[in-house]
Backbone as CSV, one residue per row, in Angstrom:
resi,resn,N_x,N_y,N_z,CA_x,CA_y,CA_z,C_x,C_y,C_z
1,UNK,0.843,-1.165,0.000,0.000,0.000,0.000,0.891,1.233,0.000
2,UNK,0.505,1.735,-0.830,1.417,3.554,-0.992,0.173,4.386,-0.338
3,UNK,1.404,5.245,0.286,0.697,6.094,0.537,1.233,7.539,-0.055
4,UNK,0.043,8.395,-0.401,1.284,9.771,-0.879,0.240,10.696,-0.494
5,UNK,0.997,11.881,-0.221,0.803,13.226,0.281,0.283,14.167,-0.360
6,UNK,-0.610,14.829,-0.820,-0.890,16.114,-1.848,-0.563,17.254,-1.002
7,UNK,-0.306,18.568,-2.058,0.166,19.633,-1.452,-0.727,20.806,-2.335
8,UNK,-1.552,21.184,-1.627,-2.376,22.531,-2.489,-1.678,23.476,-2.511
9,UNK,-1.716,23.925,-3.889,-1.253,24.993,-3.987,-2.239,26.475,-4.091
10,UNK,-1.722,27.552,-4.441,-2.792,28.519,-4.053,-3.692,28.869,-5.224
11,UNK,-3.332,28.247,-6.603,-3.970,28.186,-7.547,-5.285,27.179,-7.616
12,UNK,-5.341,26.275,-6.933,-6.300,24.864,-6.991,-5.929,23.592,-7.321
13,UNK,-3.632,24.034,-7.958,-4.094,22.470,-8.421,-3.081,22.105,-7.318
14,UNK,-3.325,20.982,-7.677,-2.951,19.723,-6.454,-1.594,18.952,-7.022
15,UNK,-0.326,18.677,-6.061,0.911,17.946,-6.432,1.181,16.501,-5.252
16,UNK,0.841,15.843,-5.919,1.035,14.838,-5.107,2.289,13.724,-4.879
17,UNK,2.477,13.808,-3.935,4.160,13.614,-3.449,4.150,12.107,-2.722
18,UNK,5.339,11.208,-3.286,5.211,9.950,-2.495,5.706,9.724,-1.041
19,UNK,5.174,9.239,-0.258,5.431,9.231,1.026,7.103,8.759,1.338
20,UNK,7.548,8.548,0.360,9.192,7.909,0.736,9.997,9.089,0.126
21,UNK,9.312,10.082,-0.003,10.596,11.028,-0.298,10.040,11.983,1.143
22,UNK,9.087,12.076,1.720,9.559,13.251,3.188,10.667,12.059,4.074
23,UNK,10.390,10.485,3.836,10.788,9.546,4.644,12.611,9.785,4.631
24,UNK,13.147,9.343,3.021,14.319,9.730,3.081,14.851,11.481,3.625
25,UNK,13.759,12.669,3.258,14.101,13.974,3.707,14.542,13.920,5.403
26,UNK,13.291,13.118,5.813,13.520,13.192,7.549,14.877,12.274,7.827
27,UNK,15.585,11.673,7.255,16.164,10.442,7.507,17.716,11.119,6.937
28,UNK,18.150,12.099,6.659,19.118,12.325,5.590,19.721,13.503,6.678
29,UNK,18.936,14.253,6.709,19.919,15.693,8.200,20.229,14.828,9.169
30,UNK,18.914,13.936,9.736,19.697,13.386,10.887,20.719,12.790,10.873
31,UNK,20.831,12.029,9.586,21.816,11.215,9.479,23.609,11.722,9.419
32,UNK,23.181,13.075,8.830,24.457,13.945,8.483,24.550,14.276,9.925
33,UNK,24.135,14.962,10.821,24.220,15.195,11.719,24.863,14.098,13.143
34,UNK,23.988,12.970,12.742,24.654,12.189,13.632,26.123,11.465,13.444
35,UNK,26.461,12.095,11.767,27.974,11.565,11.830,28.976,12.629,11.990
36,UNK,28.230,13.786,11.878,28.879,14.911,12.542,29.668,15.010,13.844
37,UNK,28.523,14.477,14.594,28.755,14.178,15.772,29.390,13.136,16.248
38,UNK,29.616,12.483,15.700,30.360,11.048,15.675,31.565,11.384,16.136
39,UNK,31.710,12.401,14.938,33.419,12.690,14.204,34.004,13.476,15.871
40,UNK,32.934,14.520,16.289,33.222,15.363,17.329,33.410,14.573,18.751
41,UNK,32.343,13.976,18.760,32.116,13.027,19.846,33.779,12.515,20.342
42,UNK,34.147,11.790,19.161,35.497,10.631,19.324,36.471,11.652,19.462
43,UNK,36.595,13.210,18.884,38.275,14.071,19.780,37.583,13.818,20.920
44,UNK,36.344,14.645,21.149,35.995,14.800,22.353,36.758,13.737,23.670
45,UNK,36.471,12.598,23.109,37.083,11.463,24.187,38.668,11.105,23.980
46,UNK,39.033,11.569,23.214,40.044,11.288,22.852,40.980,12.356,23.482
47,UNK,40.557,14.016,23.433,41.626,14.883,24.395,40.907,14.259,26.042
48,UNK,39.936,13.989,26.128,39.648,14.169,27.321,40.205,12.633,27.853
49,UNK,40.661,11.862,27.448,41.302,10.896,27.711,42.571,10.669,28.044
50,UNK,43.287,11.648,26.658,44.970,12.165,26.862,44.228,13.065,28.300
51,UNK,43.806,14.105,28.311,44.405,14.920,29.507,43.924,13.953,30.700
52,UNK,42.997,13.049,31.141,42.430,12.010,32.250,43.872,11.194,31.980
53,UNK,44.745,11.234,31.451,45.554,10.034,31.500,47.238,11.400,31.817
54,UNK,46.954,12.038,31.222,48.218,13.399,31.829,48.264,13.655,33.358
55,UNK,46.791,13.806,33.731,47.181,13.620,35.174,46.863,12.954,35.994
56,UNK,46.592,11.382,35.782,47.080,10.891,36.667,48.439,10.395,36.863
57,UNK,48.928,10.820,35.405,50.682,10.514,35.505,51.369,11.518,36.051
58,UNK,50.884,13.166,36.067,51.732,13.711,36.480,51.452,14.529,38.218
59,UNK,50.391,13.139,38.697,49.829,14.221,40.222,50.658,13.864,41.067
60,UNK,51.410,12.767,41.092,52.320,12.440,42.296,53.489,13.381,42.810
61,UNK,54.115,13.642,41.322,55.387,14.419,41.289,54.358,16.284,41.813
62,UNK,53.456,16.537,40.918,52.559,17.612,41.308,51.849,18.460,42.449
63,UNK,51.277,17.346,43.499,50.551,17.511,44.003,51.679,17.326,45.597
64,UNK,52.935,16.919,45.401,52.984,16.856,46.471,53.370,18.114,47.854
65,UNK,53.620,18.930,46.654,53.385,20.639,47.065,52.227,21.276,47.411
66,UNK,51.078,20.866,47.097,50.035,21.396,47.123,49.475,21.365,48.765
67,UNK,48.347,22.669,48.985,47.792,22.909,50.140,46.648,22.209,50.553
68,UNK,45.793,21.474,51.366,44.892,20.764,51.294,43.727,20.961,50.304
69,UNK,43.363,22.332,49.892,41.945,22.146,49.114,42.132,21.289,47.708
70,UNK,43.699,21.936,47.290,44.123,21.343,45.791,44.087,19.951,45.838
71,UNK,44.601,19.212,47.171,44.663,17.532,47.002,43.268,16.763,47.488
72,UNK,42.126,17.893,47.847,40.796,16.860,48.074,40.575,16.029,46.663
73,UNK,40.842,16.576,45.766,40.279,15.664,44.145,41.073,15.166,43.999
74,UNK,41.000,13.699,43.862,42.200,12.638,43.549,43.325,12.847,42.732
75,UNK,43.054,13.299,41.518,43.504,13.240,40.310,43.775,14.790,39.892
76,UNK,45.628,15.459,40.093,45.393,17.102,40.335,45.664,17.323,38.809
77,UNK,45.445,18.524,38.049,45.403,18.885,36.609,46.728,20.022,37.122
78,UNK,47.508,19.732,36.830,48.932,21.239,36.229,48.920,22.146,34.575
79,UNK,47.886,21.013,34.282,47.792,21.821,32.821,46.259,22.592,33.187
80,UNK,45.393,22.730,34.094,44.506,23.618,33.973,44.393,24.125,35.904
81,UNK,42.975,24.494,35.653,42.636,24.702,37.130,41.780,23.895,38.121
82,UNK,41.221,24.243,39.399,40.867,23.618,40.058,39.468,22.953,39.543
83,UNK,39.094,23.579,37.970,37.297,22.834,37.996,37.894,22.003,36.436
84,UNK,39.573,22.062,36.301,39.789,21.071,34.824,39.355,19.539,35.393
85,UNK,39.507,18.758,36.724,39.199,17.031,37.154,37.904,17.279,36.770
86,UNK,37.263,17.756,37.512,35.605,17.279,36.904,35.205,17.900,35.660
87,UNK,35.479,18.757,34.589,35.309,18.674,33.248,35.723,17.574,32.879
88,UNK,36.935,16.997,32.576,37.617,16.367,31.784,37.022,14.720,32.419
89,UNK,36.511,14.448,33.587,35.800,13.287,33.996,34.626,13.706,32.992
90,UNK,33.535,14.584,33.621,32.232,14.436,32.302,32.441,14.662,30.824
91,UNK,33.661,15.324,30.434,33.550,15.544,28.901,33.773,13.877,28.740
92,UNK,34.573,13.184,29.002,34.953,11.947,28.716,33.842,10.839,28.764
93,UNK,33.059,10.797,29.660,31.504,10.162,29.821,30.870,10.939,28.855
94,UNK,30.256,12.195,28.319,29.675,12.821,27.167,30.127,12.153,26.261
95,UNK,31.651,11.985,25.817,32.255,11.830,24.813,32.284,9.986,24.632
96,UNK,32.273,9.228,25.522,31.824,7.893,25.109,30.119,7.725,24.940
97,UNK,29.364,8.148,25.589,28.571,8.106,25.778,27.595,8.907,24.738
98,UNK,28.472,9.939,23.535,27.887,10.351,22.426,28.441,9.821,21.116
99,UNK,29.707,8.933,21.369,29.867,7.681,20.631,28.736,6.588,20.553
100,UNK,28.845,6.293,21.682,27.605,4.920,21.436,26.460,5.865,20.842
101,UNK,25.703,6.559,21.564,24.476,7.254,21.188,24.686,7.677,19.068
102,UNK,25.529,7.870,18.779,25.663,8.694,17.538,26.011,6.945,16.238
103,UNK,26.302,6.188,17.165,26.378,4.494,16.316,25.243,4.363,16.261
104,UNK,24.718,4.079,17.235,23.138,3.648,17.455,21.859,4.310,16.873
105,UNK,22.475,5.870,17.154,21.232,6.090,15.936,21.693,6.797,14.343
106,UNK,22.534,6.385,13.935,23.162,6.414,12.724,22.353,5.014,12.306
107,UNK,22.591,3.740,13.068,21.506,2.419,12.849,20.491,2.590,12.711
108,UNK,19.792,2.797,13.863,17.930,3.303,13.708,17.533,4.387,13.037
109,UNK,18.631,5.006,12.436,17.877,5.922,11.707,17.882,5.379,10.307
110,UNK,19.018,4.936,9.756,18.742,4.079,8.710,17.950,3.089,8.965
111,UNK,17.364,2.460,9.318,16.363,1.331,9.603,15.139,2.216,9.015
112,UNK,14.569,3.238,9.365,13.865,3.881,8.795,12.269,3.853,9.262
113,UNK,12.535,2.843,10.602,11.550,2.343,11.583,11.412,3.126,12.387
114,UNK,9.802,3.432,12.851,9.635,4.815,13.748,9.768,3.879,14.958
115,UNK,9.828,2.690,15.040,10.500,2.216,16.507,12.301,2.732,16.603
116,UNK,12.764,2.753,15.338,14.299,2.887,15.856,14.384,4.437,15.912
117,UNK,13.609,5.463,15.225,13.465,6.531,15.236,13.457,7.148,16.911
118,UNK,12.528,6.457,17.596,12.266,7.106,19.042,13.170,6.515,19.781
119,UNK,14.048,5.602,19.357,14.751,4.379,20.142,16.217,5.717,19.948
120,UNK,16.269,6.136,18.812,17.477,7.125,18.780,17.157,8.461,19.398
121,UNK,16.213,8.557,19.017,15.695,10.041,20.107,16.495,9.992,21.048
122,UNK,15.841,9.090,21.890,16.176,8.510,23.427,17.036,8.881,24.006
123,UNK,18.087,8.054,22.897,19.489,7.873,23.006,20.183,8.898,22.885
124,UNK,19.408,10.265,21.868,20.382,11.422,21.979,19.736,12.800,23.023
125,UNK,18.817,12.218,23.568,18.501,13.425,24.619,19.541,12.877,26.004
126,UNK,19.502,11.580,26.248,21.032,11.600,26.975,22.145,12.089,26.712
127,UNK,22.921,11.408,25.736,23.707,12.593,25.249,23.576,13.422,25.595
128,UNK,22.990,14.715,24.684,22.771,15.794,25.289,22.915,16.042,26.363
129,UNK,22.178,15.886,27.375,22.166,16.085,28.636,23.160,15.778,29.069
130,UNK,23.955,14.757,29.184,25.579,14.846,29.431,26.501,15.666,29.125
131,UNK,26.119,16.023,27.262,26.753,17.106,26.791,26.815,18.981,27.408
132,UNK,25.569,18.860,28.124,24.745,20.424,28.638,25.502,20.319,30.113
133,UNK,25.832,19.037,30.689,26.172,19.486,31.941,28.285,19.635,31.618
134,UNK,28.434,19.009,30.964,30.060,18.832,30.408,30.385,20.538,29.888
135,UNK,28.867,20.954,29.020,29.401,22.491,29.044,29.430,23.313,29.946
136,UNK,28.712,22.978,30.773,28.612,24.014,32.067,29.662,23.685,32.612
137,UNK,30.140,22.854,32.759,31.656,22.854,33.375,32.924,23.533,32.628
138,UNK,32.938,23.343,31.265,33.398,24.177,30.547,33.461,25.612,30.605
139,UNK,32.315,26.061,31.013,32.151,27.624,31.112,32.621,27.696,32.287
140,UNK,32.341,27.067,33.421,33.321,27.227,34.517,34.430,27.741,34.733
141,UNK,35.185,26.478,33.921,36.450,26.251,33.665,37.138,27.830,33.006
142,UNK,36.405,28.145,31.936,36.654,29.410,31.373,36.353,30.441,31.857
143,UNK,35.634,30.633,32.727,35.609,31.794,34.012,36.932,31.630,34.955
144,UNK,36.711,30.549,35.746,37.903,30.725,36.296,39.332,31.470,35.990
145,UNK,39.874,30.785,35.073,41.226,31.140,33.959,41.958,30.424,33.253
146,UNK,43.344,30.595,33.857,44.164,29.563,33.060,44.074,28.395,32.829
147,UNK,44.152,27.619,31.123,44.245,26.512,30.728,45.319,26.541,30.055
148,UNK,45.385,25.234,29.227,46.761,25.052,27.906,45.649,24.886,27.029
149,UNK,46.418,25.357,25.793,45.843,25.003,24.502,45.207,23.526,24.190
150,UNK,45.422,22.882,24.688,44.693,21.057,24.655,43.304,21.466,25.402
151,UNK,43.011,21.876,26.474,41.619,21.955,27.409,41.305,23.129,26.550
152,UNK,41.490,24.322,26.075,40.634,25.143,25.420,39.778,24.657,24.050
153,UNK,40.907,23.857,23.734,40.539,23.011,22.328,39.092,21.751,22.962
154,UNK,39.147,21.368,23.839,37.785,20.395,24.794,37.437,21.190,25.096
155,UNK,37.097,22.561,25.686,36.172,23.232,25.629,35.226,23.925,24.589
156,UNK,36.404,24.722,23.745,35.493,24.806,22.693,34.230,23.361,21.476
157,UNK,35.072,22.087,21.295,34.342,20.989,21.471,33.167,20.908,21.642
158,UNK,33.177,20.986,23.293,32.168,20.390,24.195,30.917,21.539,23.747
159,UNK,31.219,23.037,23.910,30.443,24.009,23.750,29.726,23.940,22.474
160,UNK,30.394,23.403,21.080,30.047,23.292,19.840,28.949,22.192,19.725
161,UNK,29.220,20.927,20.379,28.920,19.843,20.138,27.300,19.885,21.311
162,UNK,27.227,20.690,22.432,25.900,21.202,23.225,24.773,21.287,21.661
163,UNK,25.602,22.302,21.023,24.809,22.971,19.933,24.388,22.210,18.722
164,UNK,24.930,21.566,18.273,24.780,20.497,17.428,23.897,19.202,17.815
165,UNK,24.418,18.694,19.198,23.538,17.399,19.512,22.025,18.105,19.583
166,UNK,21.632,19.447,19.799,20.301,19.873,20.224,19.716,19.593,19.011
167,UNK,20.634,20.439,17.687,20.169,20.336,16.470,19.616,18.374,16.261
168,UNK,20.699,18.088,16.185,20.541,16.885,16.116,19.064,15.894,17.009
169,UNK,19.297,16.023,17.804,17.767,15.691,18.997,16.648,15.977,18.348
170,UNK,16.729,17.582,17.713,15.367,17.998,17.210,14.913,17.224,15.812
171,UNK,16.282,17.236,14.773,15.990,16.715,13.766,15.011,15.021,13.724
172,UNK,15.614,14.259,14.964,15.008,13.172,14.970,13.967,12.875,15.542
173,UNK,13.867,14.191,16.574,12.296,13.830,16.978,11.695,14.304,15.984
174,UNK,11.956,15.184,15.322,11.141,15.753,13.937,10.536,14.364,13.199
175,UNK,11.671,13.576,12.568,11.939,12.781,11.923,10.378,11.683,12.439
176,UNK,11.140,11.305,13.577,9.945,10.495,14.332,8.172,10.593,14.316
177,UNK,8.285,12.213,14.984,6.931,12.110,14.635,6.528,12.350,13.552
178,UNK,7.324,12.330,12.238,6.641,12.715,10.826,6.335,11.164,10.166
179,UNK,7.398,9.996,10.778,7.261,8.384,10.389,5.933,7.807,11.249
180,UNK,5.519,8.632,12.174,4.470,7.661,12.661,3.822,8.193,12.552
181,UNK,3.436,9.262,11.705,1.762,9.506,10.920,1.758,8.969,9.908
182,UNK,2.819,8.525,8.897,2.110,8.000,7.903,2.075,6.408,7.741
């Protein structure tokens, strides 16, 4: 069974459109989008991994100068400031965690199934939300002050990629509820 769409125009006549071309339309941004994000996602984890792995190699020799508030957080950062441990912990959870999300619905969105459609939704309003709290730490971080060029480069990232996964979120709920009306 086909189904297709007419579109009035303001003259009277009528264009009638097959239902698998809004299907591929809804199915094609998200899709660009979610490999967008893919691409961003994986530096994302990838500086935030080098710098999660910089200091825990360099807190021993680091930290052993430090005054009590600097050594309450396990793991001390010399390349940033006191709010770089907990960025670089959530960018790194964002950043695996918008890997899987950006595989998964790169899948369900090609599937083209409004079950995998909402099944990716799902999956990228987490994201997101990992991503929204990873920026707020970011802005933190950039209030405070000094970083190195590696954490400004994960910040800017993280801040870009807030903006994009939203895009992205919307496109597929778009997507979604346009596959389960017809």
């Amino acid at each position: 069974m086909k189904i297709s769409i007419s579109t009035n125009l303001l003259l009277g006549y009528s264009i009638r459109f097959p239902s698998s071309i809004f299907l591929m339309a809804s199915q094609s941004l998200p899709s660009f989008l979610l490999f967008i994000n893919l691409l961003m996602y994986v530096v994302v984890a990838v500086i935030a991994g080098w710098a999660l792995n910089y200091g825990i190699n360099e807190t021993p020799q680091a930290s052993s100068d430090l005054s009590i508030p600097a050594r309450l957080f396990p793991i001390y950062y010399p390349i940033g400031n006191l709010a770089t441990g907990f960025f670089v912990i959530f960018a790194l959870i964002a950043g695996i965690v918008g890997v899987a999300s950006s595989l998964a619905g790169l899948q369900d969105v090609s599937s083209g199934k409004p079950a995998g459609l909402f099944s990716a939704a799902a999956s990228s309003v987490i994201a997101w939300s990992l991503t929204l709290l990873a920026m707020g730490l970011a802005c933190k971080e950039i209030s405070i002050g000094w970083r190195c060029a590696s954490l400004r480069t994960l910040e800017t990232f993280t801040i870009i990629l807030s903006g994009t996964q939203l895009l992205c979120t919307g496109a597929i709920h778009a997507g979604a509820a346009s596959s389960s009306h017809f």
